[in-house]
RODO-2510 file (C-alpha; in nm, 4 decimals, decimal comma):
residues 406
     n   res          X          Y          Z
     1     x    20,7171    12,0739    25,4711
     2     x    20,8653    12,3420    25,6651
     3     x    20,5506    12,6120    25,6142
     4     x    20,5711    13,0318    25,5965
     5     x    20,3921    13,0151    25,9620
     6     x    20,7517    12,8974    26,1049
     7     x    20,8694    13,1430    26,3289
     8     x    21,2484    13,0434    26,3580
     9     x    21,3565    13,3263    26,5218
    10     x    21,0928    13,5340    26,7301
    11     x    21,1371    13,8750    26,6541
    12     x    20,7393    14,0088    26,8169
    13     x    20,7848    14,2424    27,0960
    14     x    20,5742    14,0207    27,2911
    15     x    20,6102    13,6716    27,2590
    16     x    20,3314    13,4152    27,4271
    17     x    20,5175    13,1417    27,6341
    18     x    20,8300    13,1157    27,4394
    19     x    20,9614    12,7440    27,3828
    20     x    21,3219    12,8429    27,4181
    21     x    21,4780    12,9129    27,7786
    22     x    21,8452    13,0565    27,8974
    23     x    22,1803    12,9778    27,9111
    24     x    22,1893    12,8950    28,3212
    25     x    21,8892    12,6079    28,2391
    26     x    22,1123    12,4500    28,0246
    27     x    22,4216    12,4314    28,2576
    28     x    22,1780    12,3178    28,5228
    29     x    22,0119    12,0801    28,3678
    30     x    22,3512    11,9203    28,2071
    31     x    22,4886    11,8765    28,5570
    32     x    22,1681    11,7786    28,7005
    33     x    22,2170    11,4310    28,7189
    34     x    22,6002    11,4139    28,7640
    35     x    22,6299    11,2401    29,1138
    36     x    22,8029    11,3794    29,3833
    37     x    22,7576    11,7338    29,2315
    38     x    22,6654    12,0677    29,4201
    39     x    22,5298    12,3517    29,1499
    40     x    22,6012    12,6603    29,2954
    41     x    22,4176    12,9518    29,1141
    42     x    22,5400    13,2817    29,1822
    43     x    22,2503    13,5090    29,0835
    44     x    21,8623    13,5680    29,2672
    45     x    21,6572    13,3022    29,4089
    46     x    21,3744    13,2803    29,1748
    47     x    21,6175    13,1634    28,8895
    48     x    21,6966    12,8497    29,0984
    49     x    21,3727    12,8031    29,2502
    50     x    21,1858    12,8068    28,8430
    51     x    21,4438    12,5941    28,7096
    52     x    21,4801    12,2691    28,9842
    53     x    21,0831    12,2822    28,9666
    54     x    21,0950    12,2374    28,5864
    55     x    21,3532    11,9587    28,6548
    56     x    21,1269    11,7975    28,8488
    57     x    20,7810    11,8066    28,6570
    58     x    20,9983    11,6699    28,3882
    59     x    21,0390    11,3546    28,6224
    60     x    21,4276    11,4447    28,6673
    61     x    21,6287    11,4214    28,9840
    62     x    21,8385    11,7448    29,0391
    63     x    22,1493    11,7270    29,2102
    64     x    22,1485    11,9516    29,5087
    65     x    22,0979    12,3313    29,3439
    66     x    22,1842    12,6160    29,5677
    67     x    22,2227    13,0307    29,4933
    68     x    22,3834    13,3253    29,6309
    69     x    22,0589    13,5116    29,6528
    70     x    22,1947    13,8119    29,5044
    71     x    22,0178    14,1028    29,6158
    72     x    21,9626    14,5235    29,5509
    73     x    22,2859    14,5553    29,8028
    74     x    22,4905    14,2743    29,5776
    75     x    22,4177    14,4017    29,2493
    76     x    22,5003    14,7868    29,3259
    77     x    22,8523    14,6692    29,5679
    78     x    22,9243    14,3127    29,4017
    79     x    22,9062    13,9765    29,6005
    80     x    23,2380    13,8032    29,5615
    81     x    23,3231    13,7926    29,8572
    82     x    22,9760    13,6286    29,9436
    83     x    23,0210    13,3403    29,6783
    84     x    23,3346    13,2421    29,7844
    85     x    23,1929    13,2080    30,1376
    86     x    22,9005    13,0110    29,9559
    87     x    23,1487    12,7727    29,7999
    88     x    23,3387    12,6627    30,1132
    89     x    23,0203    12,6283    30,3228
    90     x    22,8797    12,4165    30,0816
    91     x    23,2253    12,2207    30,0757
    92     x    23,2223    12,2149    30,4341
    93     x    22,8306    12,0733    30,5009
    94     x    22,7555    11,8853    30,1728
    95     x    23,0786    11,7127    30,1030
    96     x    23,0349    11,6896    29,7403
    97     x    23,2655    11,5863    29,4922
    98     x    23,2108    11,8250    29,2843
    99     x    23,0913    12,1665    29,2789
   100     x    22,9527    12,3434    28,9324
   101     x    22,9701    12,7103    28,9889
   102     x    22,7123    12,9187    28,6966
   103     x    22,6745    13,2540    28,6581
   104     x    22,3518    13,3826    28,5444
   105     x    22,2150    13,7173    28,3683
   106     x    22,2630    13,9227    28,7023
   107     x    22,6287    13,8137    28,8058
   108     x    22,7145    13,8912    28,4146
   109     x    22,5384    14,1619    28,4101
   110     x    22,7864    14,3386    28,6809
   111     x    23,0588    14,1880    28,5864
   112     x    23,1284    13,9483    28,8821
   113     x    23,4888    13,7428    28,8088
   114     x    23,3248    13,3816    28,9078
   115     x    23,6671    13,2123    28,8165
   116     x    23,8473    13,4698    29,1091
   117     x    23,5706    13,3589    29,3417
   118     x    23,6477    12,9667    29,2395
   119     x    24,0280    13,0391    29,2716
   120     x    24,0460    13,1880    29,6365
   121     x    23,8032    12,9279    29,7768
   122     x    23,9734    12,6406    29,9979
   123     x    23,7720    12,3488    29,9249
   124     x    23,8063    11,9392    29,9189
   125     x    23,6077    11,9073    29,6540
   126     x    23,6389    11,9783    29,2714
   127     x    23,5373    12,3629    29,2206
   128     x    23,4389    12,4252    28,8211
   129     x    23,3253    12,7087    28,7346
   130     x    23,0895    12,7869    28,4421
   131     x    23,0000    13,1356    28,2505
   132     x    22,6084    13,1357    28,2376
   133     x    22,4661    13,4096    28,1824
   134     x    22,1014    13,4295    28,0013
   135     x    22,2484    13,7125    27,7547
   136     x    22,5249    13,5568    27,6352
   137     x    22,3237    13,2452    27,4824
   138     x    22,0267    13,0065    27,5336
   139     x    21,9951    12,6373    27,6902
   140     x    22,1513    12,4926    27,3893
   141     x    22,4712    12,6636    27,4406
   142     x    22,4155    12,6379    27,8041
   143     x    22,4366    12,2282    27,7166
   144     x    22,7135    12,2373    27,4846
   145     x    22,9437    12,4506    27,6693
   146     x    22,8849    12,3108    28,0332
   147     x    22,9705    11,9518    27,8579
   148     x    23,2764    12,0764    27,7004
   149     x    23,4137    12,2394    28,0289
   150     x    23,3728    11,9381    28,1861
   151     x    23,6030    11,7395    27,9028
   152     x    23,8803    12,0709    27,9902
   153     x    23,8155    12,0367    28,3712
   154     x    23,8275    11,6420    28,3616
   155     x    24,0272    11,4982    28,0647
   156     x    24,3924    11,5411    28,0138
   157     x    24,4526    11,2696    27,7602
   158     x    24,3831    10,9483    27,6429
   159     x    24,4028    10,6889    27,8854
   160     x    24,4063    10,2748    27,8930
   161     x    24,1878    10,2060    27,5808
   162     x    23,8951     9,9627    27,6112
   163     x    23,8359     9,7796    27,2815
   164     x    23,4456     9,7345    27,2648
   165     x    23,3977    10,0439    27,5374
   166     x    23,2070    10,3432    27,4822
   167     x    23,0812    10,6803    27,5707
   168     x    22,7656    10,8257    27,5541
   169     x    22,8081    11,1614    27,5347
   170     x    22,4917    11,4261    27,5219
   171     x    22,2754    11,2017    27,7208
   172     x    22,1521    11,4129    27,9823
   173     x    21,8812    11,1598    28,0986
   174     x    21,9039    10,9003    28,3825
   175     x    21,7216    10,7163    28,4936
   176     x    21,5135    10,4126    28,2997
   177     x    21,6367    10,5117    27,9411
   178     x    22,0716    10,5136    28,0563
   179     x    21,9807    10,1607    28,2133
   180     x    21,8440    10,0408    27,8964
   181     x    22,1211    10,1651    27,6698
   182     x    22,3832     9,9955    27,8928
   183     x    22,1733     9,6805    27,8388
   184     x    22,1045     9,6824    27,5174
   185     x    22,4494     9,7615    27,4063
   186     x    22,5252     9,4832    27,6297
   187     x    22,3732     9,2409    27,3910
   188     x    22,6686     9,2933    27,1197
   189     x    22,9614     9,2968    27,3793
   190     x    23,0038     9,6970    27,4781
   191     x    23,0621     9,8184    27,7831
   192     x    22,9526    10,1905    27,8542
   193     x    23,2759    10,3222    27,9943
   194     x    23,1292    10,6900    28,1134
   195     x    22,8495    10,8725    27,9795
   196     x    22,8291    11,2629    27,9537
   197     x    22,6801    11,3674    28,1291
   198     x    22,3929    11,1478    28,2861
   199     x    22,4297    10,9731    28,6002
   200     x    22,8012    11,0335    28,5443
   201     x    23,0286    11,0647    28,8597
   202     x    23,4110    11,2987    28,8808
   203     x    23,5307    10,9155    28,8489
   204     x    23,3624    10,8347    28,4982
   205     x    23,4360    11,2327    28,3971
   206     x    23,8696    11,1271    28,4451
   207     x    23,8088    10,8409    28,2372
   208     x    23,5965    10,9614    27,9345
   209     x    23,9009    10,9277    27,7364
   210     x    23,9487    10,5701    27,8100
   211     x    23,6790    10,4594    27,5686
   212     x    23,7181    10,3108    27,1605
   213     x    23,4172    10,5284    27,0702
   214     x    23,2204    10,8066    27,1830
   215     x    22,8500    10,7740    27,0499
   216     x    22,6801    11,1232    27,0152
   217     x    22,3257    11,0608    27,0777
   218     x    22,2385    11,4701    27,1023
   219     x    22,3998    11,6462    26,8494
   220     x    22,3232    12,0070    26,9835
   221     x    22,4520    11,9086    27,3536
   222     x    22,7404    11,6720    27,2699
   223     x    22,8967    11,6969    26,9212
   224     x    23,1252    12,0397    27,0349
   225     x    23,2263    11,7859    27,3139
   226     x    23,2923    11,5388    27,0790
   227     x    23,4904    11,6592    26,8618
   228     x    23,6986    11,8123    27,2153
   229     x    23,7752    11,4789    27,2864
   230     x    23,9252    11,3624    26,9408
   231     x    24,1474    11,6481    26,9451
   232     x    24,2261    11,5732    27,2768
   233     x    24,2375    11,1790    27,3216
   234     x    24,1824    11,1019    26,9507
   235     x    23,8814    10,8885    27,0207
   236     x    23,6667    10,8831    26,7027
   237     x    23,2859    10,9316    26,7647
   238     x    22,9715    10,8805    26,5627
   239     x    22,6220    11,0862    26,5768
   240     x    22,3726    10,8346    26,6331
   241     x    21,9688    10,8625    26,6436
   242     x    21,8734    10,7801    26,9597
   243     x    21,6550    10,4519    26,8872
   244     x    21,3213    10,4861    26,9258
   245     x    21,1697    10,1264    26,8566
   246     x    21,2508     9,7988    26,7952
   247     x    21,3621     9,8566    26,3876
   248     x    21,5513    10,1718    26,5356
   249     x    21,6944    10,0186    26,8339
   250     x    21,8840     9,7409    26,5451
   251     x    21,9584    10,0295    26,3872
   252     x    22,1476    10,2059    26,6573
   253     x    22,3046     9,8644    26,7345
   254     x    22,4938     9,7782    26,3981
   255     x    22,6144    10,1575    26,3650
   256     x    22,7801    10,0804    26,6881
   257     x    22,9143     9,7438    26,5847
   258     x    23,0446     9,8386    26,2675
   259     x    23,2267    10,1418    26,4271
   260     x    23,4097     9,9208    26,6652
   261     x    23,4478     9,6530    26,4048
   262     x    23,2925     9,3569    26,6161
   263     x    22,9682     9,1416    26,5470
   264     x    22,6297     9,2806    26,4921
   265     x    22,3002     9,1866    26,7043
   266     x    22,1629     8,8582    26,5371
   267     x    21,8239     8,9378    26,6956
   268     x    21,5772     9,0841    26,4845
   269     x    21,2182     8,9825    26,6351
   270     x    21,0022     9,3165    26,4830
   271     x    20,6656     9,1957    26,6806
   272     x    20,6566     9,5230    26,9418
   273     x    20,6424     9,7470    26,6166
   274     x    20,3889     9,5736    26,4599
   275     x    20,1860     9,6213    26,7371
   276     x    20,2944     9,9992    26,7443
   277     x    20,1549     9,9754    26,3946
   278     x    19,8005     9,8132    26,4295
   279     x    19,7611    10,0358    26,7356
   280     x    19,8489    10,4043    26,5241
   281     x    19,6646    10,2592    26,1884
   282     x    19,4738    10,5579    26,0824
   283     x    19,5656    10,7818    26,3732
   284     x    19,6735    11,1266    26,2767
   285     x    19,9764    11,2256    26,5084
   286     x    20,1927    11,5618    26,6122
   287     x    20,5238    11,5241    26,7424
   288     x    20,6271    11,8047    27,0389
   289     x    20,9563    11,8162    27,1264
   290     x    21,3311    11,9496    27,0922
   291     x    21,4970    11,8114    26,7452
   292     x    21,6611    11,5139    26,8336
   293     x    21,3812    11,3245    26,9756
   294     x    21,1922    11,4847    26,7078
   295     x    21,3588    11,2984    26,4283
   296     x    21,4174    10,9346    26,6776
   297     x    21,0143    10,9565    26,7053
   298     x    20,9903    11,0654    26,3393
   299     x    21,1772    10,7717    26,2205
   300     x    21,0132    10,5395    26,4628
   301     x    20,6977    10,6273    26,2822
   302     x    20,8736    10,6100    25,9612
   303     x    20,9411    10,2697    26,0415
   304     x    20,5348    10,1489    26,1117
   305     x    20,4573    10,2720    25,7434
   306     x    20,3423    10,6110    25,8969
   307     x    20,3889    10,9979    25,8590
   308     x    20,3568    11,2479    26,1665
   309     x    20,0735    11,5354    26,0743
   310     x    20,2565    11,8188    26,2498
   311     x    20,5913    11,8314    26,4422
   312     x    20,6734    12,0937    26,6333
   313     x    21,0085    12,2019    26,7378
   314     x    21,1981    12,4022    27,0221
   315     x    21,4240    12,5254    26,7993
   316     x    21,6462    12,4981    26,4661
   317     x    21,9685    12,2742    26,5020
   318     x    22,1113    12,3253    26,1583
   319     x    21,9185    11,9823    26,0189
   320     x    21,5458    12,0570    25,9345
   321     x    21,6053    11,9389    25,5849
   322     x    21,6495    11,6048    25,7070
   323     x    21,3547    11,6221    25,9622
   324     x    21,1306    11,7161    25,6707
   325     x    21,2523    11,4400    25,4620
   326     x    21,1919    11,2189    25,6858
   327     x    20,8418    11,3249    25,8017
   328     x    20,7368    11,3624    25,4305
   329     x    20,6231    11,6514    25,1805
   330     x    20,2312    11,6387    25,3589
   331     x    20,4131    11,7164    25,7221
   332     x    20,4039    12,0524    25,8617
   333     x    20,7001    12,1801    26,0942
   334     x    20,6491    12,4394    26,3448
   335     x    21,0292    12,6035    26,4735
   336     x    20,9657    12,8031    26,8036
   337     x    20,5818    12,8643    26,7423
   338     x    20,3653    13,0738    27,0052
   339     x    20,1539    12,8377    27,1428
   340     x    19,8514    12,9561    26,9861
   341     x    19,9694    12,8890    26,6459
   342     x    20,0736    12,5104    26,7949
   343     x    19,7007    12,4679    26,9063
   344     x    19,5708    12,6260    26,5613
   345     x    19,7893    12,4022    26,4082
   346     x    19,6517    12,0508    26,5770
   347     x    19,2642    12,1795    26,5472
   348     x    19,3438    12,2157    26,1824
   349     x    19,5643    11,8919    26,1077
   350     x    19,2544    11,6947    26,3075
   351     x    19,5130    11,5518    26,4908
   352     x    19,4559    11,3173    26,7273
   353     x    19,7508    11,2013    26,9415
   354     x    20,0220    11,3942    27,0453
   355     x    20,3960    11,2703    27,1025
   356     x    20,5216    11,5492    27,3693
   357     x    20,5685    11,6698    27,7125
   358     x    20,4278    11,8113    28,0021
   359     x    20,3564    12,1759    27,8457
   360     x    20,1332    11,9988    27,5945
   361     x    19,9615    11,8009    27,8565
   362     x    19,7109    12,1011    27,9312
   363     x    19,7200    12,1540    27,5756
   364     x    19,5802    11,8576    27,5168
   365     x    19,3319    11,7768    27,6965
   366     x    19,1688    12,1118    27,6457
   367     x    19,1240    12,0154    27,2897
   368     x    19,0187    11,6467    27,3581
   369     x    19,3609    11,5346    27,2194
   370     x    19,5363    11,2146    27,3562
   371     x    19,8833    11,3020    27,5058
   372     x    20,1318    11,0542    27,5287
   373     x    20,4505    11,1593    27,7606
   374     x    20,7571    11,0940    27,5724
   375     x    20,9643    11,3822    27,7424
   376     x    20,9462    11,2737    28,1374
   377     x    21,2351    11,1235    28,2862
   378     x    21,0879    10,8484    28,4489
   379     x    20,9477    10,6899    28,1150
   380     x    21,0971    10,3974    27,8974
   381     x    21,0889    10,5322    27,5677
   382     x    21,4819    10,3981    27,3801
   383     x    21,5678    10,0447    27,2985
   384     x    21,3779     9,7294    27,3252
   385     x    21,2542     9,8554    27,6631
   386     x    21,1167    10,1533    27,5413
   387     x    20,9866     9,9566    27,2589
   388     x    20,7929     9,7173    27,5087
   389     x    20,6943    10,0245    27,6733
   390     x    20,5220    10,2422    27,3886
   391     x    20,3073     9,8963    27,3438
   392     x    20,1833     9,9163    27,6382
   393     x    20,0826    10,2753    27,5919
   394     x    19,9196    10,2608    27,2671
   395     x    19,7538     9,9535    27,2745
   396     x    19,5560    10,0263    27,6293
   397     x    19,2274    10,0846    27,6543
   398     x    19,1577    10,4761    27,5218
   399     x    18,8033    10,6804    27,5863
   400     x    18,8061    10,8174    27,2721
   401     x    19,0035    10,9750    27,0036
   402     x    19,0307    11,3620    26,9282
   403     x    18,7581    11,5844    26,8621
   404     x    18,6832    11,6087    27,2450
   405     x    18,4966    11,3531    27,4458
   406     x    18,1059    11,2966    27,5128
***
């Protein structure tokens, strides 16, 4: 149930750690793992230094960030003169192959022309620049749009068409989960041709319109660039739950097959979620994270015969009816809470184990509640993998459970 203490637009004066961030994270953290990539953000210091340290206590691996270090002199006389000397020195020392230029809520603010900046620099590398200003949305457009620039920037039709090829498009996470998609799509024939935007390099951006199907697997970050590319290379797509679990992971697999009209995966050994399922019996659980790992974790419970307590969400994407329906009529959803309402929420619900991330971490262990990480970039959590992998971490050896310990 989606209860009267949702908040889905904060409207205090003061607001207690909000969950929701700006427009320049977004861009930033959509480009962060594009290889070969410079991120040039002309604005202050702190915005860059705040942001690549989120990156990393999320376990990701930013591409090289730099800023213009706007200052008192900048903002009062304008500084475009200054980024376009920032472009071609980073051109000149780094190399890159590409290099993302964002504005943020100062450069806006003033009214700097970022694309004139772009224009007059003489570089050897790709120059794209990006409008990012804090006040003109939040990360969620900051995902959306930076994806869909790309598609402009990079894709000028449809190429040489791969029969049982694919993009991934939304993915904005390397690392151990993109290596076990590839795989496991592997296992019914399909080749990932590019993915958008993780690990992706200027290479696999010129050929995202080579592929049979583009597989949205985060609707809020990819679907605007989705539907981009079917106007522009006629590639259909599909929105997909990312598959959390074994059930989910076979799931995920025949949507793909049947899209591209080939065979579905024969395999269908269940024993991981079973496990998953003896180890949760009688656990009561809250779910902390952004929507559309929300509802892959929801389901994935949903599949072991069980029902999340309390899920709490960073904000609304247009699909809580279907999140609640999932997670059942006794299952309260949080949109955008303060935090303190979050931990009155889990001292209330009795719950027990939380699904999150590294804000929660604290959170948890305060309260005596066990925190398993499903947010950090360096964890297994999709496909078989991932299903191995939550195992592991629910069937070790635990102190205790909730309530605090000793």
């Amino acid at each position: 149930m989606i209860t009267g203490g949702v908040s889905p637009i904060m409207t205090g004066s003061a607001v207690k750690i909000p969950r929701a961030t700006c427009k320049v994270f977004g861009a930033i953290k959509a480009l962060s793992t594009v290889r070969g990539c410079v991120v040039l953000v002309h604005g202050p210091k702190g915005c860059v230094y705040h942001i690549n340290y989120i990156l990393g206590m999320r376990g990701d691996r930013p591409s090289e960030v730099y800023s213009t270090c706007l200052d008192e002199h900048d903002v009062i006389f304008g500084a475009e003169e200054k980024l376009r000397e920032a472009i071609e020195e980073l051109d000149a020392s780094l190399h890159p192959d590409l290099i993302a230029v964002l504005s943020c809520c100062v450069s806006s603010i003033i009214g700097e022309d970022l694309n004139a900046a772009v224009r007059a620099a003489s570089t050897s590398a790709r120059v794209v620049g990006i409008e990012a200003g804090g006040f003109e949305g939040d990360f969620r457009d900051g995902y959306s749009e930076t994806l869909c620039r790309l598609v402009e920037e990079f894709v000028r039709g449809p190429g040489e068409v791969g029969d049982r090829s694919v993009n991934l498009i939304g993915l904005l996470r390397g690392g151990p989960d993109l290596r076990e998609l590839v795989r496991t799509l592997g296992l019914i024939g399909v080749r990932v041709n590019a993915t958008l935007t993780a690990n992706a390099t200027v290479d696999d951006l010129e050929r995202l319109g080579e592929a049979a199907l583009n597989i949205v697997l985060c609707e809020p970050a990819g679907l605007e660039a989705a539907k981009l590319l079917k106007r522009v290379c006629a590639t259909p797509f599909i929105v997909a739950d990312i598959p959390v679990g074994h059930a989910a992971t076979i799931r995920f697999l025949d949507s793909v097959a049947d899209a591209l009209g080939v065979a579905r995966y024969s395999g269908r050994d269940e024993g991981s979620d079973d496990l998953c399922r003896e180890a949760l019996a009688g656990r009561r659980v809250a779910i902390v994270s952004g929507p559309t790992r929300a509802i892959g974790v929801t389901r994935f419970l949903v599949d072991l015969g069980l029902a999340p307590s309390l899920i709490v969400v960073d904000f609304d994407p247009g699909n809580l009816e279907r999140l609640s329906d999932l997670a059942g009529p006794e299952c309260e959803i949080l949109v955008e809470p303060e935090q303190e309402l979050i931990q009155e929420r889990l001292e209330a619900g009795r719950v027990d184990l939380i699904l999150g991330g590294m804000l929660e971490r604290p959170l948890a262990a305060s309260l005596g509640i066990e925190h398993l990480d499903m947010m950090h970039g360096s964890q297994r959590t999709l496909g078989f993998a991932g299903a191995e992998h939550l195992v592991e971490a629910l069937t070790r050896e635990k102190p205790c459970h909730g309530g605090g310990c000793g």
